[in-house]
N, C-alpha and C positions, 0 to 999 in steps of 0.2 A: 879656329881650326887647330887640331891639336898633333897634326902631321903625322897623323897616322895613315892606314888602308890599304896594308898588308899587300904589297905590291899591283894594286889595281888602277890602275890610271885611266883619266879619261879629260877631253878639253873644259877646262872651266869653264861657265857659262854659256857653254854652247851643250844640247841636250843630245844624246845619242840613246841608238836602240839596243848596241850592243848585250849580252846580257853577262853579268859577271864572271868570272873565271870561277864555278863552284862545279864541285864539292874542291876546298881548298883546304888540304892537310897539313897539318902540323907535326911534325915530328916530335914523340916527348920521350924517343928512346935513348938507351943507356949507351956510349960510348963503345965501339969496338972493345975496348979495357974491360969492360964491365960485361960482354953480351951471355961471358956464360955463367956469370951469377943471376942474369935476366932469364936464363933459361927457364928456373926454379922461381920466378915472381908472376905475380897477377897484379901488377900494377899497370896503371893506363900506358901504352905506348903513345895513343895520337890521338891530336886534337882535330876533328874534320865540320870545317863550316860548311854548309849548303843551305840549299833552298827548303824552308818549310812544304811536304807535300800530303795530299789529304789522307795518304794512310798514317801518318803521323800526326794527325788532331786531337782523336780520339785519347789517342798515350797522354798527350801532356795537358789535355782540357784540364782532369783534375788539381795538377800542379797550380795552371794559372789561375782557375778559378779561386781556389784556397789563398791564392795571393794578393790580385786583383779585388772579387767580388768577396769571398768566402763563403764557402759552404759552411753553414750556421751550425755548430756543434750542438746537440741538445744541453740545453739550461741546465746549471746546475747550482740555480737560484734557489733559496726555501721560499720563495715567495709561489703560491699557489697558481698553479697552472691558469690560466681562464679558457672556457670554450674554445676552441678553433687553432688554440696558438701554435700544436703539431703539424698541424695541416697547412697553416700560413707559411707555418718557416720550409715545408715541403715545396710548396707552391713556388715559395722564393728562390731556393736553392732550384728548383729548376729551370725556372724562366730565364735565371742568370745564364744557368749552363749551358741554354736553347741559346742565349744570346751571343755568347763567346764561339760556341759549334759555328752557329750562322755566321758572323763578322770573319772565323779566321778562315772556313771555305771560300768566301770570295775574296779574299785577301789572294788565297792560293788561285783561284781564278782569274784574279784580275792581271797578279802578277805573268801566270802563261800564253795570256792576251796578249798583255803589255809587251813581252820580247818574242812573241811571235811572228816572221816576215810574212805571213799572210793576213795580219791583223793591223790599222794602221792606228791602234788602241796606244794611249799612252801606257808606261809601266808607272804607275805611280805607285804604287805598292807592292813591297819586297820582304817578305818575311822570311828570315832566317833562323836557322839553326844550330848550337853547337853542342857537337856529337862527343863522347869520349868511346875511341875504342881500346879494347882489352883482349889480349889473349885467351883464346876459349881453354885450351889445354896444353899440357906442361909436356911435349914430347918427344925423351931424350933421342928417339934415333934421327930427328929432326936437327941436320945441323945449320943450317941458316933458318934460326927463329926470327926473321925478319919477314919469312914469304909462309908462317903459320895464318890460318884464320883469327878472325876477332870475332868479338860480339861488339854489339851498341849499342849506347845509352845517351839518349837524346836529355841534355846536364845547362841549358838554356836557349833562349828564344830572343829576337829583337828585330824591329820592325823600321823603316825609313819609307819612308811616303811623301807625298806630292799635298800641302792641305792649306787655305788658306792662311794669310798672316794676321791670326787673332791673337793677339799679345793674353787674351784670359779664356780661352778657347782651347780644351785638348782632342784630341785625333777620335769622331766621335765614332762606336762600338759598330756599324754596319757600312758600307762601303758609297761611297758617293760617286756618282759619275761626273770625270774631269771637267765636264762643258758648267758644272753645278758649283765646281769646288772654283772654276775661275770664276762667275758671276758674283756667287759670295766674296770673294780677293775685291773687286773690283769696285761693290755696291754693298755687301752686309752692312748694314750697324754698326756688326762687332770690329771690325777693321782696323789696322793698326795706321791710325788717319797721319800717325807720327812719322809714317813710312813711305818712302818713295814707290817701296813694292805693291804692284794692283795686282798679282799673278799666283799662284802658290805658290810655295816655299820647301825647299825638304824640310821633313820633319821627324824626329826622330820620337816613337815611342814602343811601351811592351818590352821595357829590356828588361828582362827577367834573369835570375841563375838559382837554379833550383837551392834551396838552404842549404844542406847538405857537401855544397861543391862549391859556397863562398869562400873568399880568400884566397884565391888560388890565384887572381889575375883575369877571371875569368869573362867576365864587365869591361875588361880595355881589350879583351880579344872580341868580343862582339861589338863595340863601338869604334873599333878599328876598321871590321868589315864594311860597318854601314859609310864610317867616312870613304872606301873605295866603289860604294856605290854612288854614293852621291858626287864624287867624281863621272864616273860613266854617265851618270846623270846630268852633267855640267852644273851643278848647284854651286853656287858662288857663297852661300852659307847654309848651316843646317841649324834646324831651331826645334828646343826641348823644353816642357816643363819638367820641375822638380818639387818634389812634395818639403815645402820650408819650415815645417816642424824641426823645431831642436833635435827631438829625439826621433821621432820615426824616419827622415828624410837625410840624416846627419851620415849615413853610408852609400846616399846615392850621390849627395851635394858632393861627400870627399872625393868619388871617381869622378864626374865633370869636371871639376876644378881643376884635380892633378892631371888632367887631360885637355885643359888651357882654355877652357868654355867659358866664354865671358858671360856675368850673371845681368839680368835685369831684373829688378822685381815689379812685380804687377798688380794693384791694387784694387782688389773688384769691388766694387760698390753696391 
């Protein structure tokens, strides 16, 4: 645990229904000193967490996809086309996109089940969002530019779930119901037989930050969140794969780490 979660508390290993304190804003404004050179900027004021919701799928489907699966850019091979191979990579690239649309609507379903008091559904799945807002216009007879409108730009995504403890197993693409995910904890195969744990585990995965908006810090504000859910969750640990390539995996390995995540490595046979 890396002691983060952004002021959300909740009993450790005891589970509640509560649902997180979201949409939870960040302040990125310019000091009183500064507000009337802010007057005249378009720079982001705040940074606003909340809950992933289904008019927001559609916007960032292409993001993840491009990230996660990728949408296949046309070949710019010399080697000669063969029969069919436009239409495969068509086929492909949409089955993916059918895949992601489907898994992150019941993500967003399960999760309004999950903290619903008339549902007595676990919340095992929370997908998040982190928003950047920006001043829409620059207007001088406006003298407190603090109570101006924004706009929003949805600038990353990250997910904390309820999933068995398979040490070579990751968070699979469409949505499992809980009575499913404890029998497999309990009885799969795949099972971490090294582990005291029969139950699911939180788990963290989907943490995305659009290219464009890396560097910013923007990965310890989204895994800060998830650590204040899985408090409310009473999770006593949370558990992630990481991709262990030298080079492709080598900037997500760096945020876990300086974020105090103990590593194990997993050897699939």
């Amino acid at each position: 645990r890396g002691g983060y979660g952004l002021g959300v508390e909740g009993g450790e290993g005891e589970q509640q229904s509560l649902p997180p304190p979201f949409p939870y804003s960040i302040d990125l404004s310019p000091t009183t000193i500064d507000a009337a050179a802010a007057k005249n900027s378009k720079k982001v004021r705040k940074l606003v967490i909340r809950h992933l919701e289904d008019e927001d799928i559609t916007n960032i489907l292409p993001e993840v996809v491009r990230e996660f699966g990728a949408l296949i850019p046309p070949s710019s091979s010399t080697t000669p086309k063969q029969p069919g191979d436009e239409l495969a990579t068509k086929i492909e690239n949409y089955l993916f996109s059918l895949t992601v649309l489907i898994g992150l609507t019941q993500r967003v379903v399960r999760r309004e089940k999950g903290y619903s008091a008339t549902n007595a559904a676990c919340p095992d799945h929370n997908v998040i969002c982190l928003v950047e807002q920006t001043p829409t216009n620059n207007d001088d007879n406006n003298n407190d530019w603090q109570q101006q409108s924004y706009s929003e730009r949805i600038v990353g995504i990250a997910e904390l779930s309820w999933q068995p403890p398979n040490p070579n197993g990751n968070a699979p693409p469409f949505v499992l119901p809980y009575f499913m995910k404890t029998l497999i904890s309990r009885y799969g195969p795949s099972r971490d037989a090294s582990s005291s744990k029969k139950e699911p585990v939180g788990y963290v995965s989907n943490v995305l930050v659009w290219k464009t908006r890396r560097g910013r810090g923007y990965g310890r504000v989204l895994m800060a969140a998830l650590e204040g859910i899985a408090n409310i969750w009473g999770c006593d640990d949370v558990r992630l794969h990481v991709d262990a390539n030298e080079y492709s995996g080598r900037i997500a390995r760096g945020l876990y780490w300086n974020l105090g995540v103990s590593v194990c490595v997993c050897v699939c046979v």
